[in-house]
C-alpha positions as CSV (number, residue, x, y, z in Angstrom):
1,X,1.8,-3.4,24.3
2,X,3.4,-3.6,21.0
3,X,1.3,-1.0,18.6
4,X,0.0,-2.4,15.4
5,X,-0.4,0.2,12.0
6,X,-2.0,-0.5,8.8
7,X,-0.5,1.5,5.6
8,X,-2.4,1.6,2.6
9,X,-0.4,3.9,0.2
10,X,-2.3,5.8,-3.2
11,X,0.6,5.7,-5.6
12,X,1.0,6.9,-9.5
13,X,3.5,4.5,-10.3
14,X,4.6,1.0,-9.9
15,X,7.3,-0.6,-7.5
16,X,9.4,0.8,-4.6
17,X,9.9,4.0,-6.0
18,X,6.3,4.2,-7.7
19,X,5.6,8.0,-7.3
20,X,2.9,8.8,-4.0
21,X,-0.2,10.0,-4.4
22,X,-1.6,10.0,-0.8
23,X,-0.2,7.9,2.5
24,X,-3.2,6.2,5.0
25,X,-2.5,4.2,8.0
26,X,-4.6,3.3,10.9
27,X,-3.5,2.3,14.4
28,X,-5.5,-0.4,15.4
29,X,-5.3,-3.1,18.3
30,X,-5.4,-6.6,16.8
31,X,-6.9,-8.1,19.8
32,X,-9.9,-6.2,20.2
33,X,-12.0,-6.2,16.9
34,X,-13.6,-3.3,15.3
35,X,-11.1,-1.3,17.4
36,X,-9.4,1.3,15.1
37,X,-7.3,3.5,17.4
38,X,-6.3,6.5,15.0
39,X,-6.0,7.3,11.6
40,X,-4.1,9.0,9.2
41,X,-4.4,10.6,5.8
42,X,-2.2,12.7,3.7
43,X,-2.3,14.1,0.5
44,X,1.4,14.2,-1.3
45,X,2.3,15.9,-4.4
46,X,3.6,13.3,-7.1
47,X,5.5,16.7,-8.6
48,X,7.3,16.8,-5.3
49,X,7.8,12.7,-5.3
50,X,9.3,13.0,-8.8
51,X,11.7,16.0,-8.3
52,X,13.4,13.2,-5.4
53,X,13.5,10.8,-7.7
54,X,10.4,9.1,-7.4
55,X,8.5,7.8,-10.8
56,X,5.1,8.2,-12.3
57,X,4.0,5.2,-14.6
58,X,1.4,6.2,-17.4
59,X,-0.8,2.6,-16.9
60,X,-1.2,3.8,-12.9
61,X,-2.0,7.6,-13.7
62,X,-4.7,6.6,-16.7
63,X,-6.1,3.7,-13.8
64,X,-6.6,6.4,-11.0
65,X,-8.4,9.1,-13.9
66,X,-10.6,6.0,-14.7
67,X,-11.4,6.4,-10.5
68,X,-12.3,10.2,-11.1
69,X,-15.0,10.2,-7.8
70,X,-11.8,8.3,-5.6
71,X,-9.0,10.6,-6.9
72,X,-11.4,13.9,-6.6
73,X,-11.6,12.7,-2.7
74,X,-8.0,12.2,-2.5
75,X,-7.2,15.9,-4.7
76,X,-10.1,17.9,-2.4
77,X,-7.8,17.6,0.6
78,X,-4.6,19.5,1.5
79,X,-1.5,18.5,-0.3
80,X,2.1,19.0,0.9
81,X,5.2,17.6,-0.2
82,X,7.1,14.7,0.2
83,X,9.0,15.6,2.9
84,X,5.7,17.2,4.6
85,X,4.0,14.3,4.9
86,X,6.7,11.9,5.6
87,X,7.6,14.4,8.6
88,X,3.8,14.3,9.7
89,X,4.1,10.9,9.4
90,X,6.4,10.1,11.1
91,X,5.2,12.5,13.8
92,X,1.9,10.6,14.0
93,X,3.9,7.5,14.2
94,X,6.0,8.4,17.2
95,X,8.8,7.4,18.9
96,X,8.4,3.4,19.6
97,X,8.7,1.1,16.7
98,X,5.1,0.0,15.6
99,X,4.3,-3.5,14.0
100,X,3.8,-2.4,10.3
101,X,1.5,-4.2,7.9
102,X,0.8,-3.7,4.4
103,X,-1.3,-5.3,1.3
104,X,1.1,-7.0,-0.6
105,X,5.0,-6.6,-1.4
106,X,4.6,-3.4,-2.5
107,X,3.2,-0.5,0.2
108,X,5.6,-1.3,3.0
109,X,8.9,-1.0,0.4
110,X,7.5,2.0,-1.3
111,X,7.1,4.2,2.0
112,X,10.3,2.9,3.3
113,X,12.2,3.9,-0.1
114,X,10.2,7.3,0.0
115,X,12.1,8.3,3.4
116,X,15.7,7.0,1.9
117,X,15.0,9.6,-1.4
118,X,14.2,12.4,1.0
119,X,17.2,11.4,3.1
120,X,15.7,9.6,6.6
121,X,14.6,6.6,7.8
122,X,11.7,4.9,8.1
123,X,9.7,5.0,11.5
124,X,9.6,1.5,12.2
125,X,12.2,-1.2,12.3
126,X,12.3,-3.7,8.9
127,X,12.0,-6.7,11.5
128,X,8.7,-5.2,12.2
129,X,7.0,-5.5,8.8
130,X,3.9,-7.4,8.0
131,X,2.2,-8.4,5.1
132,X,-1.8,-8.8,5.4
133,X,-2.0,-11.3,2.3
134,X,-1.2,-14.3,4.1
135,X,-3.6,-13.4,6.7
136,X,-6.2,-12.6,4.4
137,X,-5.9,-15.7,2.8
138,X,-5.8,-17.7,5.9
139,X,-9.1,-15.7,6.8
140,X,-10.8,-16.8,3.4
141,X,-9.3,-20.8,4.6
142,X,-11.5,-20.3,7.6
143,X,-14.4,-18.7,6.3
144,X,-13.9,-15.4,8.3
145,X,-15.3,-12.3,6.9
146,X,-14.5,-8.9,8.2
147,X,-15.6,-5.0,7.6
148,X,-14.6,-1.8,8.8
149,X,-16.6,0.8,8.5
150,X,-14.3,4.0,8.1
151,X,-13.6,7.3,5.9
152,X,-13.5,6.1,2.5
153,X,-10.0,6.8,1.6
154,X,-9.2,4.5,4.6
155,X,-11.7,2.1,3.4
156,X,-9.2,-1.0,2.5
157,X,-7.0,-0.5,5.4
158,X,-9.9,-0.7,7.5
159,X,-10.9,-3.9,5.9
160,X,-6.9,-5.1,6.0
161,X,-7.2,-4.5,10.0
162,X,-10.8,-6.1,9.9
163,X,-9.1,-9.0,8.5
164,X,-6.4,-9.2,11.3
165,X,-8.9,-8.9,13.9
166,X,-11.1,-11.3,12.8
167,X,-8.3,-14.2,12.3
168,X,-6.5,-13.5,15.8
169,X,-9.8,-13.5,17.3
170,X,-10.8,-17.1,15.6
171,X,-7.7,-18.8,16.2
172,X,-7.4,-17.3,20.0
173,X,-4.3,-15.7,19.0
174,X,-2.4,-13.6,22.2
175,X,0.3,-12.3,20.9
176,X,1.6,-11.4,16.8
């Protein structure tokens, strides 16, 4: 079976190379709802980020000290470096080429540019991105609702994958 992750990136800047503040993603099985597999969490050093070329954007930083209780969660765990948590990512990953989903056009890009400015590649093939949007649209078109209930730092991916789950399981959906 084809495995399914959710990324939900923190980030201090905007666009593809908007500088990271932390990296979530949950493995989750679309098919079976409410099943979250694994999860991830890192911590990354925007310091680190902006010595590879990565950029901060003043709007995004004053946004997240406006979310002082989110950002002290975030801060309170360890941080590593770019590279450090694009390795451990990548780790947690593995080797087979997940189905990749993200909110928006903006999550997906951004962690795949991170791993060209440290000088890799992303863990998953570009054919294999999603974007939860369209599905969550389509899930408000047929009046699904869906929850996760998770660490909150992984709190909107959880609800991203709650979405998923909820629409392949109203529509009968066997395969993605």
């Amino acid at each position: 079976m084809t495995r399914h992750v959710m990324i939900d990136l923190w980030t201090l800047g905007m666009g593809p190379e908007g500088a990271l503040m932390a990296i979530g993603a949950i493995k989750f099985d679309p098919f079976k709802p409410k099943a979250l597999i694994e999860q991830f969490f890192q911590s990354i050093d925007p310091v680190s980020c902006t010595a590879h070329g990565m950029k901060l954007d003043a709007t995004k930083v004053m946004w997240w000290m406006g979310m002082q209780e989110t950002y002290n969660e975030v801060a309170s765990r360890r941080i590593v470096d770019l590279g450090t948590g694009l390795y451990g990512f990548t780790d947690w990953v593995g080797k087979e080429s997940p189905i990749v989903w993200g909110a928006g056009p903006t999550d997906i890009p951004n962690l795949r540019r991170a791993y060209e400015l440290i000088g890799d590649e992303a863990p998953w093939n570009q054919s294999h991105e999603r974007c939860t949007q369209t599905i969550a649209a389509l899930a408000e078109a047929i009046e699904v609702k869906a929850r996760n209930e998770i660490d909150p730092v992984l709190t909107t991916a959880a609800n991203q994958v709650g979405y998923i789950q909820a629409v392949v399981k109203k529509l009968g959906l066997t395969r993605l």
